[in-house]
C-alpha distance (Angstrom), angle and dihedral (degrees) to the residues before:
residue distance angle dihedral
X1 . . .
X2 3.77 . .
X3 3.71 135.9 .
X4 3.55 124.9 -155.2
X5 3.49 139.0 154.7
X6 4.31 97.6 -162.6
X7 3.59 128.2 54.0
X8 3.62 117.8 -103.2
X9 4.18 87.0 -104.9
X10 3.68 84.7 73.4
X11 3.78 99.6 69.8
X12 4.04 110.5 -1.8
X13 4.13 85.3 80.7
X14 3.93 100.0 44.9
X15 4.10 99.4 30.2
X16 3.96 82.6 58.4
X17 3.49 93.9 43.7
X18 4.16 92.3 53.9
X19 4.14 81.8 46.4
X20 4.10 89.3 64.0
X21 3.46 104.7 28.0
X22 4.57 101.7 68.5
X23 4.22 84.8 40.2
X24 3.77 82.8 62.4
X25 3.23 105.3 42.4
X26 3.59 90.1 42.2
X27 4.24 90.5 51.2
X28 3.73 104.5 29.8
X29 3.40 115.4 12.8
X30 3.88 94.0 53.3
X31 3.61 87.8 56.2
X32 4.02 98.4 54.5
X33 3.52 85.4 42.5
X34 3.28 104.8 53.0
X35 3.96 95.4 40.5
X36 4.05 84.5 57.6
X37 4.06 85.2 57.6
X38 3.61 97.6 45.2
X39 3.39 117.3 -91.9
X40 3.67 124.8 156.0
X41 3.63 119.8 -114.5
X42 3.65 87.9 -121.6
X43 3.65 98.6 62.2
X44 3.52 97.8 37.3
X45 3.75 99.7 58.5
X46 4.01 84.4 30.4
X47 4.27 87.4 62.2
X48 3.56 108.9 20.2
X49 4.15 86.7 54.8
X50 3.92 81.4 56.1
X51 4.06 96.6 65.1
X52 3.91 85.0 61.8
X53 3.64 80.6 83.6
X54 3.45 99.5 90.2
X55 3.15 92.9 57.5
X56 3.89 101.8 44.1
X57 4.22 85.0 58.2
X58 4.44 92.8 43.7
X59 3.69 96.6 119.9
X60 3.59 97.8 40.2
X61 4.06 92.9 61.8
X62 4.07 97.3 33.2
X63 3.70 89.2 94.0
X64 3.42 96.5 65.1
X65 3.85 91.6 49.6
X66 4.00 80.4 59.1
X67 3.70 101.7 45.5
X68 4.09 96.1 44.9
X69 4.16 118.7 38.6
X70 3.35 126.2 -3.5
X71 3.13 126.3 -95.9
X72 3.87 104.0 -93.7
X73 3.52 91.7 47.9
X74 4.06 84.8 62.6
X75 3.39 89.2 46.0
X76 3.75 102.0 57.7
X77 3.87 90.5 25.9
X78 4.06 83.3 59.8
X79 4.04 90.6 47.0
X80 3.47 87.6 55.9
X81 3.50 104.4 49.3
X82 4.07 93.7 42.8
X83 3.88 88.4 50.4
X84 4.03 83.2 50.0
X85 3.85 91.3 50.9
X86 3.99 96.8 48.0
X87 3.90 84.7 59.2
X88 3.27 89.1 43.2
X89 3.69 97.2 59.6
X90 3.98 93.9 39.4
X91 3.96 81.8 57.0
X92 3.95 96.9 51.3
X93 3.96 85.0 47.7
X94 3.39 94.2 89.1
X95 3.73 104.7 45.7
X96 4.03 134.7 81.6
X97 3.52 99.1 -109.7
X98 4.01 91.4 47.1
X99 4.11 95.8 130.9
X100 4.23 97.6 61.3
X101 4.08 87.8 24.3
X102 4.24 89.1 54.9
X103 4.12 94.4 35.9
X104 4.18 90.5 61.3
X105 3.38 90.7 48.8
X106 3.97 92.0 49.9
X107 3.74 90.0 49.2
X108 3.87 93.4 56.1
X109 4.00 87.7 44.9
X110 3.86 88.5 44.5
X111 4.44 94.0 47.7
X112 3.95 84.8 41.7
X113 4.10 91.8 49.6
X114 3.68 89.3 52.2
X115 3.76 96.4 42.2
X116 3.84 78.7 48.4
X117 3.84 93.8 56.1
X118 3.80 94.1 47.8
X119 3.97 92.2 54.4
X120 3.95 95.4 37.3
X121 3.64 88.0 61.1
X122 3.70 102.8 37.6
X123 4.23 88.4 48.2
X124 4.09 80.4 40.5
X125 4.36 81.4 72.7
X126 3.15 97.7 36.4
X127 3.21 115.0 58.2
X128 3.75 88.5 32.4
X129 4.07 127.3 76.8
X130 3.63 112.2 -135.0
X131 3.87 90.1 -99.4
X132 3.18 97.7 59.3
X133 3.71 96.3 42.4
X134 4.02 86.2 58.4
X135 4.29 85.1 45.6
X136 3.69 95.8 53.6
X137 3.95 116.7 28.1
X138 4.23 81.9 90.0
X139 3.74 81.5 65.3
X140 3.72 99.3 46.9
X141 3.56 93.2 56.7
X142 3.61 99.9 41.2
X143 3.76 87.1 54.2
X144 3.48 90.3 43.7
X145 4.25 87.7 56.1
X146 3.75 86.7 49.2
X147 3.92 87.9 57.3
X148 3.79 85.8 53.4
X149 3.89 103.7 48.6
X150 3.82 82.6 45.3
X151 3.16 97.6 50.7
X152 3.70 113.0 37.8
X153 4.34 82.5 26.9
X154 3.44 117.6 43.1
X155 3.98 101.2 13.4
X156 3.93 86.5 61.0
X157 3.84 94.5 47.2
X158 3.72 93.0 50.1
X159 4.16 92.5 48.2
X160 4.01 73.3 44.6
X161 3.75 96.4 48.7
X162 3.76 90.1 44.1
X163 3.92 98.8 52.9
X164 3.89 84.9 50.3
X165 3.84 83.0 50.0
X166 3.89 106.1 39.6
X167 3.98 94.7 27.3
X168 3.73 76.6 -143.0
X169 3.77 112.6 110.0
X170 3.38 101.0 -173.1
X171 4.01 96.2 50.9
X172 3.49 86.8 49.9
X173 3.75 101.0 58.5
X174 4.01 83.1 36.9
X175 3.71 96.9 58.5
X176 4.55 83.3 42.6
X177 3.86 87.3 53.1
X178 4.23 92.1 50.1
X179 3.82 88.0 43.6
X180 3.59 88.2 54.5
X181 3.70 95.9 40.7
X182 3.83 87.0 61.2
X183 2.87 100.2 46.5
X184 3.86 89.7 62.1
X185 3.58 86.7 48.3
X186 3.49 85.8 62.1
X187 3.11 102.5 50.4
X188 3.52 95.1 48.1
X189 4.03 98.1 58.6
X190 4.06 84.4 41.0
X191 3.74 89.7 57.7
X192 3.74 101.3 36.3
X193 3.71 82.4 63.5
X194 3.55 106.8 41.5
X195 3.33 107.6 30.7
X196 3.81 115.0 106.7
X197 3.93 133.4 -108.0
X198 3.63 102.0 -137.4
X199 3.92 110.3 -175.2
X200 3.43 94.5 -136.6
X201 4.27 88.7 64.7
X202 3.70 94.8 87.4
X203 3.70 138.1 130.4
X204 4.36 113.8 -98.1
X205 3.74 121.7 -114.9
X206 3.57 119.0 -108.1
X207 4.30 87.1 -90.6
X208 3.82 92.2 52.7
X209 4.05 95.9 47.6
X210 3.80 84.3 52.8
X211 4.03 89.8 50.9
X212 3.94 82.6 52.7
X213 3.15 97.1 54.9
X214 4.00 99.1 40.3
X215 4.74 89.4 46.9
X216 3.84 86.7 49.2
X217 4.10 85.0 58.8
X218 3.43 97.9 43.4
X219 3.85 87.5 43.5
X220 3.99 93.2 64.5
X221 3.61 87.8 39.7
X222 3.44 95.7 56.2
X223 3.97 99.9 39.3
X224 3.85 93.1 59.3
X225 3.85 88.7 36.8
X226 4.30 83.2 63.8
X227 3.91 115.1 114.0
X228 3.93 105.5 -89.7
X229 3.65 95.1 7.1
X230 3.73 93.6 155.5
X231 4.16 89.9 55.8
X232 4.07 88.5 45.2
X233 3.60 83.0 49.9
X234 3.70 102.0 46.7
X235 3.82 88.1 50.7
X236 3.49 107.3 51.6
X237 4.26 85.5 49.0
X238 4.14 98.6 49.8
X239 4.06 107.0 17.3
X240 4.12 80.1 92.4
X241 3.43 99.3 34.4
X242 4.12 94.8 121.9
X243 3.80 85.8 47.7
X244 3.35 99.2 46.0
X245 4.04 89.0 62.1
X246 3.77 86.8 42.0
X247 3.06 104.1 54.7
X248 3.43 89.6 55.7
X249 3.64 95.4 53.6
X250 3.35 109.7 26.1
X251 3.99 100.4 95.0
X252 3.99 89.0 44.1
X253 3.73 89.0 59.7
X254 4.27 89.8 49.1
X255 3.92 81.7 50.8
X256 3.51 117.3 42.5
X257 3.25 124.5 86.1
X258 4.25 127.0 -75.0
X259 3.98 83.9 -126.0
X260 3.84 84.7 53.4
X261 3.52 99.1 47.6
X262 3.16 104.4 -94.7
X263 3.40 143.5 110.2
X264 4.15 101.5 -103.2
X265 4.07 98.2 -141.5
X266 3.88 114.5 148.9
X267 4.04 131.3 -110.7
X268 4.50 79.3 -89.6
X269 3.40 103.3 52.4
X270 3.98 96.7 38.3
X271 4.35 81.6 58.4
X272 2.93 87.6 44.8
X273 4.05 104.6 45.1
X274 4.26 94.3 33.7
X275 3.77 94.8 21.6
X276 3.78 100.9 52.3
X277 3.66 117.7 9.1
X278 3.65 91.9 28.8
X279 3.89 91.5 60.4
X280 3.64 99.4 38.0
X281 4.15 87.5 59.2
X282 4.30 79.2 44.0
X283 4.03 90.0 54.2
X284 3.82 96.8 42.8
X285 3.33 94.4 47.4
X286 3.51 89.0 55.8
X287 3.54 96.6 50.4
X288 3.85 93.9 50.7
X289 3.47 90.1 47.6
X290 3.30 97.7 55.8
X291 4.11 98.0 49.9
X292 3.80 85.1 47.7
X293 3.93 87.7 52.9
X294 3.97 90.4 46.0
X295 3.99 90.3 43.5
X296 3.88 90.6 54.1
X297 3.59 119.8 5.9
X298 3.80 126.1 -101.9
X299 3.69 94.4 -91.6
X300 3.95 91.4 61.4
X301 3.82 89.1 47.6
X302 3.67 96.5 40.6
X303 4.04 103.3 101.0
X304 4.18 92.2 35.4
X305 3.57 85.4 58.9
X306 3.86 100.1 42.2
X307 4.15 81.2 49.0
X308 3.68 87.4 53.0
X309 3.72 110.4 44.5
X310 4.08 80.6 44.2
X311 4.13 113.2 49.7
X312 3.70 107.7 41.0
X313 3.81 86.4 64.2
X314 3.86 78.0 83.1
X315 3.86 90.5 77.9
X316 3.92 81.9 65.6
X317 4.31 83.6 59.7
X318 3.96 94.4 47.3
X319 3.81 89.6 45.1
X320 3.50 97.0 54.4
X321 3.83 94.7 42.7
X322 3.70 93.8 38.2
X323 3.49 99.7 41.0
X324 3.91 100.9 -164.4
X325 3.43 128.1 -153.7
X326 4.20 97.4 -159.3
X327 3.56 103.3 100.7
X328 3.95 78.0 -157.6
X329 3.89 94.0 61.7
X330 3.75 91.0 52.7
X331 3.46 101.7 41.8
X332 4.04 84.1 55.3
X333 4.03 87.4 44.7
X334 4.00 83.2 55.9
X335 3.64 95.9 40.9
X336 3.78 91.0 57.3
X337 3.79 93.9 39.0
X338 3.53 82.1 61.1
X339 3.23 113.2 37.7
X340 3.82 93.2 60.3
X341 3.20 87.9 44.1
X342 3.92 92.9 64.1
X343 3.47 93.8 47.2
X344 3.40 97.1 48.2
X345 3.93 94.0 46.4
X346 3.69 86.0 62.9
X347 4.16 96.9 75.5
X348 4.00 78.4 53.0
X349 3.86 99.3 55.0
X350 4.07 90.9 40.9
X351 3.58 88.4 43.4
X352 3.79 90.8 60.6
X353 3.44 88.0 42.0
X354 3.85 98.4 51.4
X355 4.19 90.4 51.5
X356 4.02 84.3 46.6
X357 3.57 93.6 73.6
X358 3.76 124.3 115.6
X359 3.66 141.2 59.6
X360 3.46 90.3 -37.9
X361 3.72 112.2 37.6
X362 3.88 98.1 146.9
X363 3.43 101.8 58.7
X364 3.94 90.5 38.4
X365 3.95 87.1 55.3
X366 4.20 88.4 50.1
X367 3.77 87.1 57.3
X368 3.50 96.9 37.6
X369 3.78 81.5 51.2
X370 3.97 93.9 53.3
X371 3.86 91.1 50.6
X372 3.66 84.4 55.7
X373 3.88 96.4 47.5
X374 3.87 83.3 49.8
X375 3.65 100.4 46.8
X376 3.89 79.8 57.7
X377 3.79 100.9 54.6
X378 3.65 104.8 46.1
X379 3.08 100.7 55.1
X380 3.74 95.4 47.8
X381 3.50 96.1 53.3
X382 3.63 93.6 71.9
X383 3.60 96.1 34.5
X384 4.04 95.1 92.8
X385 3.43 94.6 52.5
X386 3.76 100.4 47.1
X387 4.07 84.5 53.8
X388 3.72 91.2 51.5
X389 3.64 88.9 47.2
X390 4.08 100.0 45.7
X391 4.43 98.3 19.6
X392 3.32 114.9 -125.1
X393 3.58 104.4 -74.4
X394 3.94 92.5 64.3
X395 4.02 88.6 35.4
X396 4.06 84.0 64.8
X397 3.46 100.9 48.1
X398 4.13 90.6 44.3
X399 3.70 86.3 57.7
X400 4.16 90.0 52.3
X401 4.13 84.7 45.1
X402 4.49 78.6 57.5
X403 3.95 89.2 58.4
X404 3.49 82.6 73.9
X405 3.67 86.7 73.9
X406 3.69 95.5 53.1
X407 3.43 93.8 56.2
X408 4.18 84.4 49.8
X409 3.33 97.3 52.5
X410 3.88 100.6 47.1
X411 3.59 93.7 50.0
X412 3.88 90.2 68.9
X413 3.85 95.4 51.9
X414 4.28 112.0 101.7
X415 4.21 102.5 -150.1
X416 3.71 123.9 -172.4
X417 3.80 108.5 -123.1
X418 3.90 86.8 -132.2
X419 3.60 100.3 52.0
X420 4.21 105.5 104.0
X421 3.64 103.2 19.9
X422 3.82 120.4 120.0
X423 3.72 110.7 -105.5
X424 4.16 98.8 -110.0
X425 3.42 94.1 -172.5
């Protein structure tokens, strides 16, 4: 049983709002950053695909976050150390040997957001009753949306603002980093006092760390053991393979020059067009996606959705022939691009869901997860280099060519009709 002294509405909204806000800086706002300082496309989506690592390899280091603190000690421990490593990089901002200096202080913030995420969620449980779990995961994942906009939004457009400003890019995106940094520090003296004690957070006897140890085993056993593993598998690793080298590349494109073929908007509008817009059409997507699902089932929604995460990445190929000026056209080109994207991203969250189930769900998910966090980096880490080699143009329409392997890869899944509709009885 659990005892706290705050309501739940004391931490649920800003605990969930420190998970989000290091996995964007370490994802998106490192890229904008470092294409304002210089970087080549190539070694940004080369390095910056790296730091997905963390989260590719989650599940195989949670047990040790169970068998050594508890799990509020990780998560102000974690706070701390990310808060460190966003002053860290504002500090190495300044200096020669900023790129390598910057990048090993974004892999300690990225293995300390992860190790974050797997203690937030555990402590999430604990010191919550069922009920209450139910009552405020809406919150959690507004809050963790907020974190988003913010962050990819209105963090940009201030570094933005502040290069307009300063005429100093560097001391822009080095006073961003320190405002970030404290605000981390924040958090983490907020949280180290409010945060509950639940008795149930404690550290496992000898027998139980053993027990660990032994389920995590029979876990991977059992999730490649599952009927069809290898099509589960193959899905969850290519069904994003177009975004996964957008994603990457998209807010180089909205930056780099019209000479380079791209579309020439400034550190403001690009926050404002990817940041904003961008991940409004990425949240309603989502949410229509996932009353379709419940309306329906997956399986009925399957193909729409594959058809939706897939075509609008054509508004990538107009841009980059058409080069518009109207930052009205684009931000509806990104809107769309989005939008579908949501929507279609929703058969690929059920989907990893619906081959969760069983005994052992959770720690399915968490792998399921990883194979998601590593369908995301590989792909990306080549994506910079096949843009210098083909420009932009050609980039875009390889990345329609990769649709081909969504398409592949859903074919081979086997969906009950059932699974996804809202129990009408």
């Amino acid at each position: 049983m659990k005892t706290t002294k705050y309501a739940p509405w004391g931490w649920v909204p800003t605990l969930y709002f420190a998970e989000a806000l290091p996995y964007v800086a370490v994802m998106t706002i490192s890229t904008v950053m470092y294409k304002q300082l210089g970087i080549s496309n190539t070694d940004i989506a080369l390095y910056t695909s790296w730091l997905y690592l963390p989260w590719v390899i989650k599940p195989f280091w949670s047990p040790f976050i169970d068998l050594m603190k508890t799990k509020r000690w990780w998560i102000t421990t974690m706070q701390l150390l990310i808060g460190a490593s966003l002053a860290g990089v504002a500090l190495t901002l300044p200096l020669d040997g900023f790129f390598r200096a910057s990048l090993a202080l974004f892999w300690l913030m990225a293995f300390s957001s992860a190790t974050h995420d797997i203690a937030a969620d555990g402590f999430y449980m604990l010191a919550l009753t069922p009920h209450e779990q139910s009552l405020y995961v809406g919150i959690r994942s507004t809050f963790y949306r907020i974190a988003t906009i913010a962050g990819q939004g209105l963090l940009i457009m201030l570094a933005g603002w502040l290069e307009s400003t300063t005429g100093r890019i560097s001391y822009a995106w080095t006073l961003t980093f320190f405002l970030m940094g404290g605000l981390f520090i924040a958090l983490y003296l907020y949280h180290l006092y409010i945060l509950p004690r639940p008795t149930a957070d404690c550290i496992p006897s000898g027998m139980q760390g053993r027990n660990i140890w032994l389920g995590f085993g029979q876990t991977i056993v059992s999730f490649f053991t599952k009927p069809r593993a290898w099509a589960a598998v193959l899905f969850m690793l290519l069904y994003r393979l177009p975004e996964a080298q957008l994603a990457k590349l998209s807010n180089l494109f909205l930056i780099d020059a019209v000479s380079e073929g791209g579309l020439g908007l400034t550190t403001q509008e690009v926050g404002f067009v990817q940041g904003t817009v961008g991940v409004i059409g990425l949240l309603l997507g989502g949410i229509i996606g996932g009353i379709a699902a419940s309306r329906h089932g997956l399986k009925h929604w399957l193909w729409p959705m594959v058809w939706a995460i897939s075509l609008p990445d054509l508004v990538y190929v107009y841009l980059s022939y058409a080069q518009p000026d109207s930052l009205w056209v684009i931000s509806s080109c990104i809107f769309v691009e989005q939008l579908g994207y949501g929507f279609g991203f929703t058969a690929y969250m059920l989907y990893l869901i619906y081959y969760s189930q069983g005994e052992q769900r959770t720690a399915h998910y968490a792998i399921c997860t990883a194979f998601m966090a590593l369908g995301m980096m590989l792909p990306g880490m080549v994506a910079g280099k096949l843009q210098e080699l083909m420009g932009y143009e050609h980039f875009f329409i390889w990345v329609m060519v990769c649709c081909a392997a969504t398409f592949a890869v859903t074919a081979l899944l086997k969906i009950d009709p059932a699974f996804g509709k809202k129990d009408r009885t």
